[in-house]
C-alpha positions in Angstrom: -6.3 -39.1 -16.7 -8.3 -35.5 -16.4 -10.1 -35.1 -12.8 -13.6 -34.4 -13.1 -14.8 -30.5 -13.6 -16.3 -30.5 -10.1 -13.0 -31.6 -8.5 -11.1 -28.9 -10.8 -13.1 -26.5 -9.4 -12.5 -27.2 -5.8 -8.9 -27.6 -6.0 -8.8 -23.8 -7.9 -10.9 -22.4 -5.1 -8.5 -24.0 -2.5 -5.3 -23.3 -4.5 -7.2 -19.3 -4.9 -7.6 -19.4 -0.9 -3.9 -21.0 -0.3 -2.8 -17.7 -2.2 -4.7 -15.0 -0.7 -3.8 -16.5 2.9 0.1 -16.4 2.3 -0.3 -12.4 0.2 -2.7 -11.1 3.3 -0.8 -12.2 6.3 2.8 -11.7 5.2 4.7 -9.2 7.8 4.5 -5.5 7.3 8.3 -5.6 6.4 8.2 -8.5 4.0 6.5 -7.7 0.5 5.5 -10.4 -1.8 5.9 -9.4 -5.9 3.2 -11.2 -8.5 3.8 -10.5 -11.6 6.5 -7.5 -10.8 4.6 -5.4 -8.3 5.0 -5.3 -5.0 1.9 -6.1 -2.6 1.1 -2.3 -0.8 0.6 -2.5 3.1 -3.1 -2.7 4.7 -3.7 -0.1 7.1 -4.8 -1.6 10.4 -8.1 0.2 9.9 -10.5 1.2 7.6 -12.6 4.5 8.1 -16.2 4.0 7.6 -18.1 6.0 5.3 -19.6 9.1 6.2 -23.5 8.8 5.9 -24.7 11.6 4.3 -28.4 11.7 6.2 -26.6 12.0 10.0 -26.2 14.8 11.8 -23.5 17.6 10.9 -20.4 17.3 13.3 -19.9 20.1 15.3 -16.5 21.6 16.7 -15.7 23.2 19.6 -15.9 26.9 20.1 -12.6 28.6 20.3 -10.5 29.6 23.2 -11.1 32.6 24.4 -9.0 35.1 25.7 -8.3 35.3 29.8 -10.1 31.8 30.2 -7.0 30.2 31.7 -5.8 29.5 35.3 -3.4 26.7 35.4 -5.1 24.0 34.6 -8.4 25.1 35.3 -10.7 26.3 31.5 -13.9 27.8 30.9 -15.9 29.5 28.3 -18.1 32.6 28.5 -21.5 32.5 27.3 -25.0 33.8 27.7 -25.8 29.8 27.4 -24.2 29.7 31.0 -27.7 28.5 32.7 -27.9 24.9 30.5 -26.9 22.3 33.2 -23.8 20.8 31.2 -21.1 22.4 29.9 -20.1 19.9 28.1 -23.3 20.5 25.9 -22.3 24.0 24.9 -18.3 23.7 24.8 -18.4 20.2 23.8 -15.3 19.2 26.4 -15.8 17.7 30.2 -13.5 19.6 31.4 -14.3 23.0 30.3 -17.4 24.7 31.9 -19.5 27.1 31.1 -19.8 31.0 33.0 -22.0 33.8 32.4 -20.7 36.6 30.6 -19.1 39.8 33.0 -19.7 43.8 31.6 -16.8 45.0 30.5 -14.6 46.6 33.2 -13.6 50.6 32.9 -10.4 51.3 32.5 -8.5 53.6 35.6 -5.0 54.5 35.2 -2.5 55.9 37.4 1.0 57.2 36.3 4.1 55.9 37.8 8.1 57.6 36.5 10.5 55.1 36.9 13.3 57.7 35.7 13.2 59.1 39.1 15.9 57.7 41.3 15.4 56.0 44.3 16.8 54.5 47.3 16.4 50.6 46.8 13.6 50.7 50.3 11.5 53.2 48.7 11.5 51.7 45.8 10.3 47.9 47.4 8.0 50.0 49.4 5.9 51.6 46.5 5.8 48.8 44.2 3.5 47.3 47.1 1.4 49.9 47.5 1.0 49.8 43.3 0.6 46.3 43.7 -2.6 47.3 46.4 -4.1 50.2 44.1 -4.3 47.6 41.6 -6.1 44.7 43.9 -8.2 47.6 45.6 -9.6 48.9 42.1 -9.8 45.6 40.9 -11.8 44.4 43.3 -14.4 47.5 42.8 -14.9 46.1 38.8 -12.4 48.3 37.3 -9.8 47.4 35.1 -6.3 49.1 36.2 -3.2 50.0 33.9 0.3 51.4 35.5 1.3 54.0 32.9 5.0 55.3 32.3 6.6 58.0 30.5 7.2 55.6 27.2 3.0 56.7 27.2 3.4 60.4 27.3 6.2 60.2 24.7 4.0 58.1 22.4 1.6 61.5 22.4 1.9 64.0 20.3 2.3 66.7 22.5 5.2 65.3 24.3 7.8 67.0 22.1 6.0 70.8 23.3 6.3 69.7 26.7 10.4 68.7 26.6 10.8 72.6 25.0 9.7 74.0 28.1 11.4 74.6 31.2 9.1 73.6 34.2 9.5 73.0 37.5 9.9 68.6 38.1 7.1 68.6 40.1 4.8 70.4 36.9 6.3 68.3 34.6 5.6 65.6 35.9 2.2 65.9 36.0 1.8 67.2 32.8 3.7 64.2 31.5 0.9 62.1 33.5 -1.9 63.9 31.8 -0.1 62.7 28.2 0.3 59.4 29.3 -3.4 59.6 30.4 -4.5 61.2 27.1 -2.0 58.5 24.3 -4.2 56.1 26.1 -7.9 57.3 25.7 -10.9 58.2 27.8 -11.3 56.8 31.6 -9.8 57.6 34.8 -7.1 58.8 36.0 -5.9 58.2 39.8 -2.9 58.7 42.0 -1.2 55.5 42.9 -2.0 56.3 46.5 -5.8 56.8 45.8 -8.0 54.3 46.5 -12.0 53.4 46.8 -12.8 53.0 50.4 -16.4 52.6 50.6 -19.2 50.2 49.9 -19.6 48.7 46.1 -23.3 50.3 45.7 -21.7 53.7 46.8 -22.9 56.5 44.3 -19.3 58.1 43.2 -17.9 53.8 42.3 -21.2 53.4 40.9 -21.0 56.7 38.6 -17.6 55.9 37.6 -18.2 52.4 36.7 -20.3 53.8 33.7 -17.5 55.3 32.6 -19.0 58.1 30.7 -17.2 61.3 31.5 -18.1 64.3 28.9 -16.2 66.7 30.8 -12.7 66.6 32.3 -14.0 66.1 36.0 -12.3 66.6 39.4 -13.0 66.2 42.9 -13.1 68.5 45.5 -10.7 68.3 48.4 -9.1 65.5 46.0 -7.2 68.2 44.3 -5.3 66.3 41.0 -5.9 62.9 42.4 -8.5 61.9 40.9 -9.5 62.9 37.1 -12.4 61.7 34.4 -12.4 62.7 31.0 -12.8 61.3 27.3 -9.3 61.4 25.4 -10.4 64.4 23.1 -10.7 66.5 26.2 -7.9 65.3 27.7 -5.3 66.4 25.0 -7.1 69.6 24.7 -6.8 69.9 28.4 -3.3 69.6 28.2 -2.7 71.7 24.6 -3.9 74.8 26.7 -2.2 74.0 29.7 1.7 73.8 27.9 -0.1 77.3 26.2 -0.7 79.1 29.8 1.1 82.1 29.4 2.5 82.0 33.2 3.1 78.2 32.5 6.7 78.7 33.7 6.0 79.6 37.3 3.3 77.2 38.0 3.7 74.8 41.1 0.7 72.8 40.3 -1.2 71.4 37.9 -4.8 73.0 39.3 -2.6 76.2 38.4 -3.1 75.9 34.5 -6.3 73.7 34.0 -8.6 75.9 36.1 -11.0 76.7 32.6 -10.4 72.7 31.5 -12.1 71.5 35.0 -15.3 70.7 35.8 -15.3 70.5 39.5 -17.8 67.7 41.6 -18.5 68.1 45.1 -16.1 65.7 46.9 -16.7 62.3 47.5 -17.0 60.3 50.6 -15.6 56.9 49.5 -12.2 57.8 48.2 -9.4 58.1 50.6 -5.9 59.6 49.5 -2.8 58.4 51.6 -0.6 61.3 50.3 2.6 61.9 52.1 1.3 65.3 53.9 -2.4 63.7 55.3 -0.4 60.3 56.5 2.4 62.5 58.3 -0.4 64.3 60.0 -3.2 61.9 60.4 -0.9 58.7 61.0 2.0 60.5 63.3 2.9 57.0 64.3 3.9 56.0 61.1 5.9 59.4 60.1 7.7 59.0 63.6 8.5 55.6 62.7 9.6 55.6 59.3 11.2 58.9 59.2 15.2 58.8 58.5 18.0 60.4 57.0 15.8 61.3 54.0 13.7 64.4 53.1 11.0 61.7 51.5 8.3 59.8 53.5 9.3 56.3 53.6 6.3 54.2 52.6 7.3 50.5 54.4 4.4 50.6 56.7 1.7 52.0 54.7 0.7 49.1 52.4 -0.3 47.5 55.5 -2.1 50.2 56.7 -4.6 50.5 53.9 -5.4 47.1 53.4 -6.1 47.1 57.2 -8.5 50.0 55.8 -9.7 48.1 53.2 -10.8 44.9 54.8 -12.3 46.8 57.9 -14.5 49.0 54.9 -15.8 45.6 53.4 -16.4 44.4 56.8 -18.6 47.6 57.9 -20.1 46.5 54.4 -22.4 43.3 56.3 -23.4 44.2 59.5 -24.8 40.7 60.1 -21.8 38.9 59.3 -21.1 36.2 57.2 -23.0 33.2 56.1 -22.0 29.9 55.1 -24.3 27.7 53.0 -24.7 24.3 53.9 -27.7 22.6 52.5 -28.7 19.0 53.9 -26.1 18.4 56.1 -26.5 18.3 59.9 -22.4 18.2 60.4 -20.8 21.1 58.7 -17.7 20.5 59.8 -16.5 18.1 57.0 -13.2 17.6 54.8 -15.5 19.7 52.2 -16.5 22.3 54.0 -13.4 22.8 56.4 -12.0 25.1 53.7 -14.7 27.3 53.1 -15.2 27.8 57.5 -11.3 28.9 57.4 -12.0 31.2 54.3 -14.5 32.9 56.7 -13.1 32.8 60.0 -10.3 34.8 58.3 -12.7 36.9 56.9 -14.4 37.6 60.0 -10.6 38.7 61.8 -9.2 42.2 62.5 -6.8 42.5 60.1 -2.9 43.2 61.1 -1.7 47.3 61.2 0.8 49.2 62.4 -2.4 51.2 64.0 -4.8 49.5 65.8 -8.3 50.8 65.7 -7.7 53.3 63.1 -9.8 54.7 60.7 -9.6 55.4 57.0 -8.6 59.1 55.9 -12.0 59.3 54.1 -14.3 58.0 57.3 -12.7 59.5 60.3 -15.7 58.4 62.3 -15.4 54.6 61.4 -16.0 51.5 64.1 -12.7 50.0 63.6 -12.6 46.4 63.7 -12.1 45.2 68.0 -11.0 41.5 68.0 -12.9 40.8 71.0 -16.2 41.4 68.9 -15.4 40.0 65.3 -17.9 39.6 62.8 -21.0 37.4 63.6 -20.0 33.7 61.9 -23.8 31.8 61.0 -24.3 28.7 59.3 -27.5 28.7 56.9 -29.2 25.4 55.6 -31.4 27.6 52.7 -30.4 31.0 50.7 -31.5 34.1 52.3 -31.0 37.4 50.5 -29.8 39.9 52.3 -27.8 42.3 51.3 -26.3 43.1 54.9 -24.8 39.8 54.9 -22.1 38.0 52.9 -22.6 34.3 52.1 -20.0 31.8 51.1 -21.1 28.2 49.6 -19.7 25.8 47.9 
């Protein structure tokens, strides 16, 4: 006896459901075969469909170069003012900073071929490492150059045919260094910028346009400008000076080359000669067995220089920002009163109450009259203070 068509049809679509239940929810390892074929694996999930009318996706602009410091990132843009990031770089943890002019490049040349006692040695890698910080923090960009520069210019193979005195040679091997690497400045590792950042001479050679092959008064070889055409041709005349071969100095066969500038006020040159008279205490200490200066003390000498300069810099001290907050001493802003309290020190020196080379006439720093410390509740612009904030 047939079942009726209505009850065929329900027990189908149960018998259809039974089916699909038992295929669907089989484990991922177990495969079921109809008819031969094995039942493919469901991905967990499905991607939707794109819609066509939304909004393009947008992705992230690229890394740039230098934007790293441990685990800190950033991105630099002229968009820098929008009040999230996250808008512009499209990442929460990534901000946003305004864009800095590009930094001229200043060289100085240091020969590693020399030998040296391993003291001396310790001694001037510090004060490299200080000519670096000390132009650094000015807005230019410095390089340490080596001889593998001067060979990598073409003139180096004229200047190994001669036969110079060291001293010559090595600063015509400094000048080809300067000149394989192209147009800027070139300084003496014990030359540094001892003034205020507005000075005229650091503002002039942060433009970095140099026509001429300049040099400074009183500065001698210490300090040089030029573009890197008139550099090598500098130099091609120089290794051509008929009395080449009994030159001591390098003033001696570039005096046509040289554009001379009156000299400046705001950079101060430690050479060995000015330190042994200037800074007798240093000479008399540091003087032993050798015919060279020994150099151990100095690096602390000029950066006792240099933080007394940027502290003659704001006569009225230093300010700390603290808006809306009657207690400023906080676990937020203990950090940024310790930044200036140090600020605000005498710095440690083999000399007390000396001056830089430069400014003979200075007011050295006297701890028993540090630096005015004030604590601000609104923004005041004045340039003859420094203000820290958080």
């Amino acid at each position: 006896m047939l079942l009726p068509r209505r009850f065929q049809a329900i027990f189908a679509l149960i018998f259809l459901v039974l089916v699909s239940l038992v295929l669907f929810n089989a484990p991922p390892s177990r495969r079921l075969e109809v008819s031969g074929l094995a039942v493919p694996k469901l991905p967990d999930s499905i991607p939707l469909p794109r819609n066509p009318f939304g909004p393009l996706s947008h992705k992230p602009p690229e890394e740039q170069a230098n934007s790293t410091a441990g685990e800190t990132h950033w991105y630099t843009d002229w968009k820098w003012r929008n009040p999230f990031s996250s808008a512009v770089t499209l990442d929460e943890n990534r901000a946003v900073l305004p864009p800095q002019p590009p930094r001229p490049y200043i060289y100085t040349f240091y020969d590693t071929a020399t030998k040296k006692d391993e003291e001396t040695e310790k001694a001037e890698h510090e004060l490299l490492l200080t000519w670096r910080r000390a132009w650094w923090a000015q807005d230019f960009k410095p390089i340490i150059l080596g001889r593998s520069e001067a060979m990598n210019n073409q003139l180096y193979g004229e200047l190994q045919r001669l036969e110079l005195r060291p001293e010559l040679e090595v600063e015509l091997a400094r000048m080809l260094a300067w000149g394989n690497m192209g147009s800027g400045i070139l300084a003496d590792w014990l030359t540094y910028p001892m003034a205020d950042p507005n000075d005229a001479i650091l503002s002039f050679l942060r433009r970095g346009e140099f026509p001429d092959l300049l040099a400074f008064e009183g500065l001698r070889s210490s300090l040089l400008c030029g573009e890197k055409a008139v550099i090598n041709q500098a130099v091609k005349d120089a290794l051509n000076h008929p009395d080449i071969r009994n030159a001591k100095d390098l003033l001696e066969v570039l005096p046509s080359a040289l554009k001379l500038e009156s000299q400046p006020n705001s950079i101060a040159v430690y050479d060995v000669r000015l330190v042994a008279q200037t800074y007798s205490h240093i000479a008399n200490t540091l003087q032993n067995a050798n015919p060279e200066f020994h150099l151990s003390l100095l690096p602390q000498l000029i950066n006792s220089h240099l933080h007394t300069t940027w502290q003659s810099s704001f006569p009225k001290g230093i300010n700390i920002l603290i808006p809306l907050n009657k207690d400023p001493i906080t676990a937020l802003h203990a950090p940024l009163i310790d930044l200036a309290r140090n600020l605000t020190q005498c710095p440690a020196t083999p000399i007390p109450s000396s001056c830089p080379p430069n400014n003979p006439k200075c007011q050295p720093c006297v701890a028993t009259r540090p630096l005015s410390l004030n604590i601000i509740s609104s923004y005041k612009n004045d340039s003859d203070a420094f203000t820290l904030g958080i």
